[in-house]
C-alpha positions as CSV (number, residue, x, y, z in Angstrom):
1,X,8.2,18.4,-60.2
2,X,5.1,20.5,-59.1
3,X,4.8,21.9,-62.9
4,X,4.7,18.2,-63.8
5,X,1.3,16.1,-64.9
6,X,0.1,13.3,-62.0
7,X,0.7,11.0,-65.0
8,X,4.3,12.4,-65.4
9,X,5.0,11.5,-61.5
10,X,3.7,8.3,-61.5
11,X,5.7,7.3,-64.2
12,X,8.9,9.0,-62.4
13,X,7.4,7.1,-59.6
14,X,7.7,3.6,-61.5
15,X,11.2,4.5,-63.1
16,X,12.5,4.9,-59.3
17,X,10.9,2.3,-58.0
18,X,12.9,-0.3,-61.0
19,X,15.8,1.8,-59.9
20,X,15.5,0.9,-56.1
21,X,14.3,-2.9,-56.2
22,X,17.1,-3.7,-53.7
23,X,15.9,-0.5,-51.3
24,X,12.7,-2.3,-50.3
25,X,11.0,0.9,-48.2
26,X,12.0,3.3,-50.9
27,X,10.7,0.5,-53.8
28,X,7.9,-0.1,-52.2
29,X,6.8,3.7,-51.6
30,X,7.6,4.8,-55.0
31,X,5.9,1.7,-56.0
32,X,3.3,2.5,-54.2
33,X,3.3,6.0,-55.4
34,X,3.2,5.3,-58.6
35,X,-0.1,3.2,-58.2
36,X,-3.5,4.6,-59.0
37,X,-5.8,1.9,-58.8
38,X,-6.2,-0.5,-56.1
39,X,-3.7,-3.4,-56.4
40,X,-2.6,-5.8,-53.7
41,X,0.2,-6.8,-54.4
42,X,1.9,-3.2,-53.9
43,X,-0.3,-2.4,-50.7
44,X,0.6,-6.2,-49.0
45,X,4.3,-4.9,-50.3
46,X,3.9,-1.9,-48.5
47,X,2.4,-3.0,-45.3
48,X,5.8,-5.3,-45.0
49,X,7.8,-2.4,-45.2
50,X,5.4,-0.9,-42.6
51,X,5.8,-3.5,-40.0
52,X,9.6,-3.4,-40.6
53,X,9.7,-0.2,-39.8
54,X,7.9,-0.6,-36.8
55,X,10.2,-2.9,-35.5
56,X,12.9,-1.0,-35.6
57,X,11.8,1.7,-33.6
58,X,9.7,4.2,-37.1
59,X,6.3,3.7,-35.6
60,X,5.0,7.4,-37.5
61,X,6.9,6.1,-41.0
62,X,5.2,2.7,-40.0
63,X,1.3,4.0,-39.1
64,X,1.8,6.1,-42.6
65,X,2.9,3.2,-44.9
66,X,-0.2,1.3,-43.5
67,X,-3.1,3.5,-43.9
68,X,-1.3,4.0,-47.5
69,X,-1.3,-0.1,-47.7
70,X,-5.2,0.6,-46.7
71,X,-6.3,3.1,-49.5
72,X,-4.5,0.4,-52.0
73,X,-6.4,-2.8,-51.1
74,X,-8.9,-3.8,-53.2
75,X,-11.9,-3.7,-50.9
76,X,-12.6,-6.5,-48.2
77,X,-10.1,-8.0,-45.7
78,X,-7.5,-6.9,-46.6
79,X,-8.5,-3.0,-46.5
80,X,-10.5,-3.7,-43.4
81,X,-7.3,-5.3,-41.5
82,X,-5.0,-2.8,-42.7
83,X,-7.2,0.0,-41.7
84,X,-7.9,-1.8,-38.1
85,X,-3.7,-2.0,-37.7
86,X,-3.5,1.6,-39.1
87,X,-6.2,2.8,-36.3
88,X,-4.3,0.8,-33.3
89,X,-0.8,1.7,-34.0
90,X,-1.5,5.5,-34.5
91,X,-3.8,5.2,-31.3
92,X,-0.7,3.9,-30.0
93,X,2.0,5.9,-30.7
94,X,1.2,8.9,-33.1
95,X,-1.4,10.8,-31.3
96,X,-4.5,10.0,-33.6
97,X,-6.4,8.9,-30.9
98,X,-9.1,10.9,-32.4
99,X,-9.1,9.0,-35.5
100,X,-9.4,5.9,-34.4
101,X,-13.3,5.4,-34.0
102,X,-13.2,6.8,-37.9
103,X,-10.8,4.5,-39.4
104,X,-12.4,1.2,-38.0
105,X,-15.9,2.4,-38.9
106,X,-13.7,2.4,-42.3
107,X,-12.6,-0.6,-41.7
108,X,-16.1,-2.4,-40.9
109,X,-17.3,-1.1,-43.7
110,X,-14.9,-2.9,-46.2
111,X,-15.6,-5.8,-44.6
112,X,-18.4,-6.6,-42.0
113,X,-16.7,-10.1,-41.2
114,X,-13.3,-8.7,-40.5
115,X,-10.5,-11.3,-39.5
116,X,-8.1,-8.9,-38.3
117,X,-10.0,-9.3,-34.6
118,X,-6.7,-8.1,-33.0
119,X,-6.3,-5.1,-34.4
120,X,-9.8,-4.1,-34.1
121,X,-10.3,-5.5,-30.3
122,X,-6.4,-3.7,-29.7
123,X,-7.8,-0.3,-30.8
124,X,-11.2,-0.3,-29.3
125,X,-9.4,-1.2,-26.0
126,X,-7.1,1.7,-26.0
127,X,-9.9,3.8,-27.0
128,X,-12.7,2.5,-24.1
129,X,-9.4,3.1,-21.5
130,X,-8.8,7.1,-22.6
131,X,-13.0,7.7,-23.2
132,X,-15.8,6.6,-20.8
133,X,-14.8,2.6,-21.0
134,X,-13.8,0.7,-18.0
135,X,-11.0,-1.6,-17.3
136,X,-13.2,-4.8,-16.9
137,X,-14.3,-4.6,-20.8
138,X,-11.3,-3.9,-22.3
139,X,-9.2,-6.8,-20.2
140,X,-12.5,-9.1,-22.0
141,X,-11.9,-7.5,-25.4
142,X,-8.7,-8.5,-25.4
143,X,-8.5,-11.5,-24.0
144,X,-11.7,-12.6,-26.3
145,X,-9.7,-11.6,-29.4
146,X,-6.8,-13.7,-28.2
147,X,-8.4,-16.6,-27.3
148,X,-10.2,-16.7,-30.6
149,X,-7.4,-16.0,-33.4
150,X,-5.1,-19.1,-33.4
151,X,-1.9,-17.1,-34.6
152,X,-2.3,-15.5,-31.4
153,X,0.3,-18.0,-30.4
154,X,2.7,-16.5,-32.7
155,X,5.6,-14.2,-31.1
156,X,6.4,-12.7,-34.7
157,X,3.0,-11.2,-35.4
158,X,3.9,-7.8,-34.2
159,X,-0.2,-6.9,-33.6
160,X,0.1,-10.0,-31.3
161,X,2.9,-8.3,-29.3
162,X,1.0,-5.2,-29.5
163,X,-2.2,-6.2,-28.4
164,X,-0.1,-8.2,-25.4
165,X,1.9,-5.0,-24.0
166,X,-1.9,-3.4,-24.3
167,X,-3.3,-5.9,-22.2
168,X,-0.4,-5.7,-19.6
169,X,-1.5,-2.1,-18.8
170,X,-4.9,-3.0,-18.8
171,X,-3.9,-5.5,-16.2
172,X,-1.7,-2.7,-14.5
173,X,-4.2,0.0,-14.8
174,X,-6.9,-2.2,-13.6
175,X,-4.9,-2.8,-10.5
176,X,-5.9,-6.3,-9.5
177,X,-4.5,-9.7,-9.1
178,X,-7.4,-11.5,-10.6
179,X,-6.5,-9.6,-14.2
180,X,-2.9,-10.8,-14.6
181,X,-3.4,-14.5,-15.2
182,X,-4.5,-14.6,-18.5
183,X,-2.0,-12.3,-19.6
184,X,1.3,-14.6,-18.7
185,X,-1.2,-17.6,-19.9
186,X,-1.0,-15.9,-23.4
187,X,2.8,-14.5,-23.4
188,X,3.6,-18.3,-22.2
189,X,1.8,-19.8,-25.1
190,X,4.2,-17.5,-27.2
191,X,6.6,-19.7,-30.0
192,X,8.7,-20.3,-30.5
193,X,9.4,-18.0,-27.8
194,X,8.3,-14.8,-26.2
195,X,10.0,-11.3,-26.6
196,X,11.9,-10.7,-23.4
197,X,10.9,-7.4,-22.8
198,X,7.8,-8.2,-22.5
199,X,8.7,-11.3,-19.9
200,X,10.6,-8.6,-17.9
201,X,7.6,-5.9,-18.2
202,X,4.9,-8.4,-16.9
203,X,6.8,-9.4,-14.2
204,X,9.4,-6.7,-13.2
205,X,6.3,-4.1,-13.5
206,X,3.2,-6.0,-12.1
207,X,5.0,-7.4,-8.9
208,X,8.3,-6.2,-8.6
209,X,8.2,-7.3,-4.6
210,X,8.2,-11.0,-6.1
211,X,10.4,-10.6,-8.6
212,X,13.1,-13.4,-8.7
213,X,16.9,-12.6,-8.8
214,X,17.2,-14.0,-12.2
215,X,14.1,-12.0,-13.9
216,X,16.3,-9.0,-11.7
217,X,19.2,-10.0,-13.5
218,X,17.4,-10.3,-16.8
219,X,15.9,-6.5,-16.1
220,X,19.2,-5.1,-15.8
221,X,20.4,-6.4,-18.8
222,X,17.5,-4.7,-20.7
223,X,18.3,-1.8,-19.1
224,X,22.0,-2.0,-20.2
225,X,21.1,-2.2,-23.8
226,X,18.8,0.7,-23.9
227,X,22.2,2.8,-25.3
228,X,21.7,1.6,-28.7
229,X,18.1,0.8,-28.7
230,X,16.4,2.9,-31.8
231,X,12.4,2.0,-30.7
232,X,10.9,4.4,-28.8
233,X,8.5,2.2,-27.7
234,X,11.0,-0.2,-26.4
235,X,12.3,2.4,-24.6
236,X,9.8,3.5,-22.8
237,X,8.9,-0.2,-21.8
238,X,11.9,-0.9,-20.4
239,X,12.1,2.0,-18.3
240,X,7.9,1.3,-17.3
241,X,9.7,-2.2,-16.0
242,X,12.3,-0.2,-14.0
243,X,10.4,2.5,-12.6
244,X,9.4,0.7,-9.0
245,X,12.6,-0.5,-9.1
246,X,14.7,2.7,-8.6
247,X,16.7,2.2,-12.0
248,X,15.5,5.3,-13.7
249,X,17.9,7.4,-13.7
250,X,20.3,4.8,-15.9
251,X,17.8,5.1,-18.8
252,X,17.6,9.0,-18.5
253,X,19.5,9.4,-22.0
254,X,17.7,6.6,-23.9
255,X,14.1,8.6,-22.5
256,X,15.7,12.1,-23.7
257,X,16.0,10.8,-26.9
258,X,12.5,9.4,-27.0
259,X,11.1,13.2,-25.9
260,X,13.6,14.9,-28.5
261,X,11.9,12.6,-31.1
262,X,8.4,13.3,-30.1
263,X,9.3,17.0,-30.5
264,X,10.7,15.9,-33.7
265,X,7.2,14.7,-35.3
266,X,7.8,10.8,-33.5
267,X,6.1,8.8,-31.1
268,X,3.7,11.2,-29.1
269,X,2.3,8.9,-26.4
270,X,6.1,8.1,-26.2
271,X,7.0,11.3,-25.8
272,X,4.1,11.5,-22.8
273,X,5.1,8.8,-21.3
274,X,9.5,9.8,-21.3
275,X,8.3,13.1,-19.9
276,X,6.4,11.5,-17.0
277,X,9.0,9.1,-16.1
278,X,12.1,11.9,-16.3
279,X,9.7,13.8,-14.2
280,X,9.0,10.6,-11.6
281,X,12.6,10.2,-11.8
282,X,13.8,14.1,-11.1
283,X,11.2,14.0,-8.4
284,X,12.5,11.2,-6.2
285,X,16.4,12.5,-7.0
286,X,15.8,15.8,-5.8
287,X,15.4,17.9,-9.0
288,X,12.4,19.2,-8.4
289,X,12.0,22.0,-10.0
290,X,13.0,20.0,-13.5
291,X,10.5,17.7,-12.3
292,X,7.9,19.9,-12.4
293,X,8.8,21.4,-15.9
294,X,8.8,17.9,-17.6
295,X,5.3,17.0,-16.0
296,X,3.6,20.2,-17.0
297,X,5.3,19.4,-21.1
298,X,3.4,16.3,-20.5
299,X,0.1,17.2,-19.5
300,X,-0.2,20.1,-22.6
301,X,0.3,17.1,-24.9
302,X,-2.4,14.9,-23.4
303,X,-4.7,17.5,-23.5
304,X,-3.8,18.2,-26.7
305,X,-4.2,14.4,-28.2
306,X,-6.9,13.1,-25.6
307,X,-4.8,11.1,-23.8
308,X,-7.3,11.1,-20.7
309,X,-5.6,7.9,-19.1
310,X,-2.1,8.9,-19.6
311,X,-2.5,12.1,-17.5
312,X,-2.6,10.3,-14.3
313,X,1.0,9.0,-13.6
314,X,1.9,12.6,-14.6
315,X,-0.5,14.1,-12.3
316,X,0.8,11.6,-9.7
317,X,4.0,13.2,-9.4
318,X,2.9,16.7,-9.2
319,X,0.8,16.1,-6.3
320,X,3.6,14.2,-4.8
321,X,5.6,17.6,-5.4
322,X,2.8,19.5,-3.9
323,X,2.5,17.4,-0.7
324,X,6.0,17.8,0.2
325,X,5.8,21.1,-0.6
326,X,3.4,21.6,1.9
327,X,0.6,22.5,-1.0
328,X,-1.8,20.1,0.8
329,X,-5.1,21.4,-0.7
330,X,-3.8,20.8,-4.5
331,X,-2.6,17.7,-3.5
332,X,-5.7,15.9,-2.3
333,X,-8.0,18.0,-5.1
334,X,-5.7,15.6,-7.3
335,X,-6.6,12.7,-5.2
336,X,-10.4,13.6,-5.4
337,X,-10.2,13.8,-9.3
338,X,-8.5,10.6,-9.2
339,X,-11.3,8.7,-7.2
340,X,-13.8,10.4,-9.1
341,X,-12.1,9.2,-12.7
342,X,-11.2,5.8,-11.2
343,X,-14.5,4.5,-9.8
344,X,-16.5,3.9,-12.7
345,X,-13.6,2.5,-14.9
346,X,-12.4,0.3,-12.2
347,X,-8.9,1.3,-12.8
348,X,-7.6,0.3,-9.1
349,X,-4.4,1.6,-9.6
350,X,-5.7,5.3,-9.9
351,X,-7.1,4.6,-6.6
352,X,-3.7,3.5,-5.3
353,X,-2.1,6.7,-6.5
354,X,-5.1,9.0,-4.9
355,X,-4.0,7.4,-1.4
356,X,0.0,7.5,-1.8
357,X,-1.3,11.2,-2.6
358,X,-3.3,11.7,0.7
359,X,-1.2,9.1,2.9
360,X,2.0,12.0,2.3
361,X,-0.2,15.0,2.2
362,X,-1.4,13.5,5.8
363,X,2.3,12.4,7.3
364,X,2.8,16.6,6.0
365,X,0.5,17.5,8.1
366,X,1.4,15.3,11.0
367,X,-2.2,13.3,10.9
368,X,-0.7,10.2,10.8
369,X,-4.1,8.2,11.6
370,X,-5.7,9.3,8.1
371,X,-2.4,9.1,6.6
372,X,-1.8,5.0,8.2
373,X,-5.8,4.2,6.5
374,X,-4.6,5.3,3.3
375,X,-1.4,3.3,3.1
376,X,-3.0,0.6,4.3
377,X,-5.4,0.2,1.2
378,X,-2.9,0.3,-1.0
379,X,-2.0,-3.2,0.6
380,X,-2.5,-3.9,4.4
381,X,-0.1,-4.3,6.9
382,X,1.4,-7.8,7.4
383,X,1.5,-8.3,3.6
384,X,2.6,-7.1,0.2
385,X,-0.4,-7.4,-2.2
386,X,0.5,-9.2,-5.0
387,X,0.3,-7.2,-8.1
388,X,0.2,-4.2,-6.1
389,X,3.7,-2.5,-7.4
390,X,2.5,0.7,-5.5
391,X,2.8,-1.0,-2.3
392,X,6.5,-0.4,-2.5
393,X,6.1,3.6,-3.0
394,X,3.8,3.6,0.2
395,X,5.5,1.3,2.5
396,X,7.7,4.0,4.3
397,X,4.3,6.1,5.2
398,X,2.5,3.0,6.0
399,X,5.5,1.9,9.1
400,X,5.9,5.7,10.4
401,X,2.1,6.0,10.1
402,X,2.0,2.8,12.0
403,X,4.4,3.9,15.1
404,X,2.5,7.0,15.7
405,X,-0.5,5.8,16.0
406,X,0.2,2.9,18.3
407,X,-0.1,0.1,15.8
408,X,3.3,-1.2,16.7
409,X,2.0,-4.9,15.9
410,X,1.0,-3.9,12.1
411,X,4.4,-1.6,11.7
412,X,5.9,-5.1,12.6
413,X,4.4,-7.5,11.0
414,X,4.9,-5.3,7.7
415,X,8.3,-5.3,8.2
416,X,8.7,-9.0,8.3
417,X,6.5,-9.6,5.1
418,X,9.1,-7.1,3.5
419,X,11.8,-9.3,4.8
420,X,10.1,-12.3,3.6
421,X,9.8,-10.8,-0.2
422,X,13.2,-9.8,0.1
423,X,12.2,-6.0,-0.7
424,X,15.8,-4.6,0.1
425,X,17.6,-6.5,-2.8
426,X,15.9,-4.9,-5.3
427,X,17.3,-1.5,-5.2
428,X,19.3,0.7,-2.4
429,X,17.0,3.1,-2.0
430,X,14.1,-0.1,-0.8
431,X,17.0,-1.3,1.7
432,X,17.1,2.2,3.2
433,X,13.6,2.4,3.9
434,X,13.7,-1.3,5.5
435,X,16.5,-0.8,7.3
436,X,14.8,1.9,8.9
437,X,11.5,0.9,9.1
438,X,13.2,-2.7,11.0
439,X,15.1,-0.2,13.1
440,X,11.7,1.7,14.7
441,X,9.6,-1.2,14.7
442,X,12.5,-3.1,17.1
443,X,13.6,-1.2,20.1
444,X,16.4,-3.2,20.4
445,X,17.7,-4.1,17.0
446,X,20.7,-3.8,15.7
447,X,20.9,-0.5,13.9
448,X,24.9,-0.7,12.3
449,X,23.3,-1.6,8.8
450,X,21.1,0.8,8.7
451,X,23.7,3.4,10.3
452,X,26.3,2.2,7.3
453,X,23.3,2.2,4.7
454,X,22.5,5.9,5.7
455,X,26.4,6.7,5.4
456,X,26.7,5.0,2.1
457,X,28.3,6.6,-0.8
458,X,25.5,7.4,-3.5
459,X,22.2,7.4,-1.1
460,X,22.1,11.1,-1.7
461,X,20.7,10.3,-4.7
462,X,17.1,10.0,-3.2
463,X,17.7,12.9,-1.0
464,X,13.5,13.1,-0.1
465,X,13.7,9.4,1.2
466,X,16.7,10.0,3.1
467,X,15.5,12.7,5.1
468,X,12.4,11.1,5.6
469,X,14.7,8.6,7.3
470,X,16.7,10.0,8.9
471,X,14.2,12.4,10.3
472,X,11.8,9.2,11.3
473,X,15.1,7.6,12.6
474,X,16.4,10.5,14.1
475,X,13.1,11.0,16.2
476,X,13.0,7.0,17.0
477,X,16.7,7.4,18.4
478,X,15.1,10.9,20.4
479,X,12.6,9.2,22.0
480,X,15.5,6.3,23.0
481,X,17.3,8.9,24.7
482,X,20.2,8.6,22.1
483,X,20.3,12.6,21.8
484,X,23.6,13.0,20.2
485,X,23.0,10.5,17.3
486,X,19.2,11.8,17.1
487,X,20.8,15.5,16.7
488,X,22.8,14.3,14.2
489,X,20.4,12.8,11.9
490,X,17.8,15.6,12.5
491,X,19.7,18.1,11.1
492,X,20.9,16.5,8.3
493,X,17.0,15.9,7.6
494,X,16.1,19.5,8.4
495,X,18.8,20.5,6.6
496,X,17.9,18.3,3.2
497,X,14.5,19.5,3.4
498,X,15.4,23.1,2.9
499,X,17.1,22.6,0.7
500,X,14.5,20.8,-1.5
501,X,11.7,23.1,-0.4
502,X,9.9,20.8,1.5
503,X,9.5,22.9,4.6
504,X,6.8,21.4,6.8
505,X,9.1,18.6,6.9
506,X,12.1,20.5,7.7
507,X,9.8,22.1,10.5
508,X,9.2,19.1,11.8
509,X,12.7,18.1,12.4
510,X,13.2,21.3,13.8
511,X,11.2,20.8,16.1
512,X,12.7,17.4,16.8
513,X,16.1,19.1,16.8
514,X,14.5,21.7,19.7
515,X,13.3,18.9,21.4
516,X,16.9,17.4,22.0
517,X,18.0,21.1,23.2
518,X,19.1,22.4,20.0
519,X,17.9,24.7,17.2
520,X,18.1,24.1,13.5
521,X,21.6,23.3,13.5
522,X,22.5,22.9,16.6
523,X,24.4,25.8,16.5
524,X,24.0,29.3,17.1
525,X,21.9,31.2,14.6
526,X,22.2,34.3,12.7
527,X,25.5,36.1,11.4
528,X,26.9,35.0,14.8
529,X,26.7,31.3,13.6
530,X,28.3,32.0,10.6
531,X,32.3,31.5,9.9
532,X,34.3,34.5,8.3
533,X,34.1,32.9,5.1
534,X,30.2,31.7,4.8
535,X,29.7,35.5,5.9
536,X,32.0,36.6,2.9
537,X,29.8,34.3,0.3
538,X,26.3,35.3,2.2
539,X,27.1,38.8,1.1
540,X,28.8,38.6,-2.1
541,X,25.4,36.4,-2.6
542,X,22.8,38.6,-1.2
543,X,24.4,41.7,-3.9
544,X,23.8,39.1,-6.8
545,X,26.3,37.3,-7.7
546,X,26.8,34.3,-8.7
547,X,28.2,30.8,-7.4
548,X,30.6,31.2,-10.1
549,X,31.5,34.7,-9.3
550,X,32.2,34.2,-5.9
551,X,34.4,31.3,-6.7
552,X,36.1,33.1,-9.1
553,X,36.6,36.1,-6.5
554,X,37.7,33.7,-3.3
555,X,39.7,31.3,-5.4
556,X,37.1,28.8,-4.6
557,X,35.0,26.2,-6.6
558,X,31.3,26.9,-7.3
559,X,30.4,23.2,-5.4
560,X,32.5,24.7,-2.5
561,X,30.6,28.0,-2.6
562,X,27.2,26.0,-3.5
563,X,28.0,23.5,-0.2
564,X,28.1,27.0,2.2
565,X,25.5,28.6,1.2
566,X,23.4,24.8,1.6
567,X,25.0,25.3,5.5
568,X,24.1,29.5,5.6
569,X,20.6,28.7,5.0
570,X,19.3,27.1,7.9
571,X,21.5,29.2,10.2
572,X,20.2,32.3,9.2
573,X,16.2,30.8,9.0
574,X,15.7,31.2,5.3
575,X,14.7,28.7,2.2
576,X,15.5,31.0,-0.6
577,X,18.7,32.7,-2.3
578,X,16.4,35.8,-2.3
579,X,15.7,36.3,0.9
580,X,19.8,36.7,2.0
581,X,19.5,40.7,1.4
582,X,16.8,41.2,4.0
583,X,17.9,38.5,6.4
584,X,21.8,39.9,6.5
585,X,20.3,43.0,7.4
586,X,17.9,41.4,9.9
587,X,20.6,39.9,11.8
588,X,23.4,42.5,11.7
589,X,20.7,45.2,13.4
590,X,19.3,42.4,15.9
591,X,22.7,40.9,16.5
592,X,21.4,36.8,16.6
593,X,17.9,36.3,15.3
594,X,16.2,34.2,18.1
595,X,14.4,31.0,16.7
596,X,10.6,32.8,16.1
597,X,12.7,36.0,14.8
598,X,12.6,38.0,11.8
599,X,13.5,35.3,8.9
600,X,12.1,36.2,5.7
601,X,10.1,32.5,4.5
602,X,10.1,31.8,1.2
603,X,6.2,30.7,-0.2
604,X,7.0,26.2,-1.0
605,X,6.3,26.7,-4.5
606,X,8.9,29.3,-4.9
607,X,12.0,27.9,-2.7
608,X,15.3,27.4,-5.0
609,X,18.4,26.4,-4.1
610,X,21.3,28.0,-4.1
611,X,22.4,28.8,-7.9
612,X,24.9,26.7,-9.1
């Protein structure tokens, strides 16, 4: 083939394309390559099979058959609308962001009258939100283009759809109630009806607090059929709908997929956005360490393909990571970049993330004033904001912030408007985190729910939020003079913490524990504390082996041996697998360590837990 004449492929070209009439995407691209000269009826063929594709989840075959649809119009409309859908949906999902400013000053020029006024107002919007543009003028570029093309009423146009889930993050990103109308004015307006994931989207993402039991219903369902969904791009929406509603972790394979494709040559800002929610995911399940390794993939590739806006849900988590870490000064440098990024492009929800960031960098460092002002402007006490999804990610710091500064009224009445939405239907994790928060706020309220929620089989799931409850409830139940249910709950907490790495936390129920008349454990400390068997795996640990090993040696599993060294931790003052050598040592020549003594701290960023 490469020895052959251009003539001699095109006509290879043509023979294949007789060949293939009942292949449509293969006809039409050997059609397509066999054309030298503009001809429409090959490039309208092609742009067919482009949308086709896009449907079914090719979005890089799809962007690739349109700009090749764009160089085969005959000049005018049709090039210009072509190259306007070629521009959007590789801004979209390919990574060109770059070339989009190109390709639609291509596309004005083959037509200064364009009609395609969704393609062009869908790709300027996406560009303005990643450059210098703010929220408020894309939200009227879209809505302008709707309003004014008449099939915008038509739910098969896929640039419709397109320019609809645009404007939904617009709406999201611009973080106010006041955006969101017109956007379910124009999915309602949809015939003959509109595509339910975008229904669930707009409603499960921009106020999950008021989200019915039926749209719940209908968001699980979506979630269920992510196992043979092919679209990346429905994918990654569904699990966007999900992600406030603590349902991540059931579309963890579908979003592996969607990163292994990226990898692949696929869907980049897909890609961006799977590793981001895995990371959000791994971070409120404990994995943190995976959490950071997904979110740092993430951020290379928006540097790499300008995807400014993208960054911050990635950087979102990672100073989440860093603030219970203890890493306070990274953390609110994040939040300062936010603000700073925010503020001129109105994007409210940046703000929103920038004080989540300093409300638990704040509750870290036990300054629970600054940390209750930042809660609070993500919505105020008494009431959940409507479209203000973030409220439900701040609500815990906003009731503990609340109770230590004296603001029992507010801790209250915030409570009650989470009762009135109904917040502890929507996932286990929310009822936790009411259940407590109901518990603190009432001296004498009934506390067997929340006592049964705590003991509930699968709550370890979100092993951060529980010991932030059980530590806050723990403390409540210490200042009631309830010490041996406080004791238990404390070290639990303390006892969680470690073992994530969040050590100011796991200081601070140690010093709750001392404050009941206990230490870590409430136990004993040192080798002294430790059974014949947890010494036996402290030391064939300390010399290097591993969890396997030892199981293998003591006829053991390695959860068994994992579970014991979890317990050996605290008791002998350490946060790291590394520091065993030294801290055996410590203990066997001071006989018990005392509670300031000689254990070896590991630094927060470099804590791990016991190998499994």
């Amino acid at each position: 083939m490469e020895l052959s004449t251009s003539e001699q492929r095109r006509r290879a070209h043509a023979e294949l394309a007789a060949r293939l009439a009942d292949h449509p995407e293969r006809h039409a691209w050997h059609l397509a390559e066999a054309t030298e000269e503009p001809d429409e009826k090959v490039a309208a063929l092609l742009k067919e099979v482009a949308i086709a594709n896009l449907r079914r989840g090719d979005s890089v075959g799809a962007v690739t058959q349109l700009l090749r649809a764009a160089q085969l119009s005959p000049p005018g409309r049709g090039r210009s609308g072509r190259l306007a859908e070629a521009a959007y949906l590789g801004s979209l999902v390919t990574g060109d962001l770059r070339e989009a400013p190109r390709l639609l000053e291509q596309a004005r020029l083959a037509d200064p009258a364009p009609t395609d006024v969704l393609s062009m107002a869908g790709a300027r919007a996406f560009h303005l939100l990643h450059g210098d543009g703010d929220v408020d003028t894309a939200h009227r570029l879209l809505i302008t283009a709707l309003q004014s093309q008449e099939g915008a009423r038509d739910a098969g146009d896929i640039v419709v759809i397109e320019v609809l889930y645009t404007l939904l993050m617009v709406c999201f990103f611009g973080g106010r109630a006041d955006l969101w109308p017109p956007l379910h004015d124009a999915v309602d307006r949809l015939r003959p009806r509109p595509p339910e994931l975008l229904v669930v989207l707009s409603h499960a993402f921009g106020d999950p607090a008021r989200l019915t039991p039926h749209l719940l219903a209908r968001t699980d369902a979506a979630v269920a059929r992510l196992g043979d969904e092919v679209s990346s791009a429905r994918i990654i929406r569904t699990g966007i709908a999900v992600a406030y509603l603590d349902r991540l972790s059931q579309c963890r394979e579908a979003l592996q997929r969607v990163i292994w494709h990226g990898r692949e040559g696929g869907a980049v800002s897909s890609a961006i956005e799977a590793l981001f929610l895995l990371g959000q995911d791994a971070f409120h399940t404990g994995r943190w360490q995976e959490a950071q390794r997904l979110i740092d993939e993430g951020l290379q590739l928006c540097q790499d393909h300008g995807y400014d806006l993208l960054t911050w849900p990635g950087r979102l988590t990672a100073a989440l990571l860093a603030a219970a870490r203890g890493d306070v000064a990274k953390a609110v440098g994040t939040a300062r970049d936010m603000d700073a990024w925010a503020a001129p492009r109105r994007a409210g929800i940046i703000g929103a993330y920038a004080c989540h960031i300093r409300s638990l960098a704040a509750i870290c460092q036990g300054d629970f004033e600054t940390a209750f002002h930042n809660a609070a402007a993500v919505s105020p006490p008494g009431t959940l904001a409507p479209y203000a999804p973030h409220a439900l990610w701040v609500f815990h710091d906003l009731i503990e912030a609340a109770v230590h500064t004296g603001r029992s009224a507010e801790a209250a009445a915030h409570v009650a408007a989470a009762r009135d939405c109904q917040l502890e239907r929507l996932s286990p994790r929310l009822r936790l985190v009411v259940l407590a928060a109901a518990a603190i706020t009432a001296p004498q309220a009934d506390t067997a729910d929340l006592e049964q929620a705590i003991a509930e089989s699968g709550n370890d799931r979100w092993p951060f939020d529980l010991a932030r409850v059980q530590l806050t409830y723990g403390a409540h139940l210490r200042r009631a003079k309830r010490t041996t249910e406080a004791r238990r709950h404390l070290a639990n907490a303390s006892q969680t913490f470690y073992r994530l790495g969040a050590v100011p936390w796991a200081e601070r129920a140690d010093r709750e524990l001392r404050a009941t008349g206990i230490s870590h454990a409430g136990t004993a400390t040192g080798l002294a504390s430790l059974t014949p068997q947890q010494r036996q795996i402290a030391q064939l640990a300390a010399a290097g082996h591993t969890n396997k090993e030892i199981a293998a040696r003591l006829f053991l599993s390695p959860r068994t041996v994992s579970t014991h060294l979890y317990q050996v931790f605290p008791k002998l003052g350490i946060t790291s697998r590394a520091a065993l050598r030294d801290a055996l040592a410590d203990t066997a020549d001071a006989g018990t360590q005392n509670e300031s003594g000689s254990a070896h701290r590991a630094d927060p960023g470099q804590i791990r837990p016991p190998h499994h």
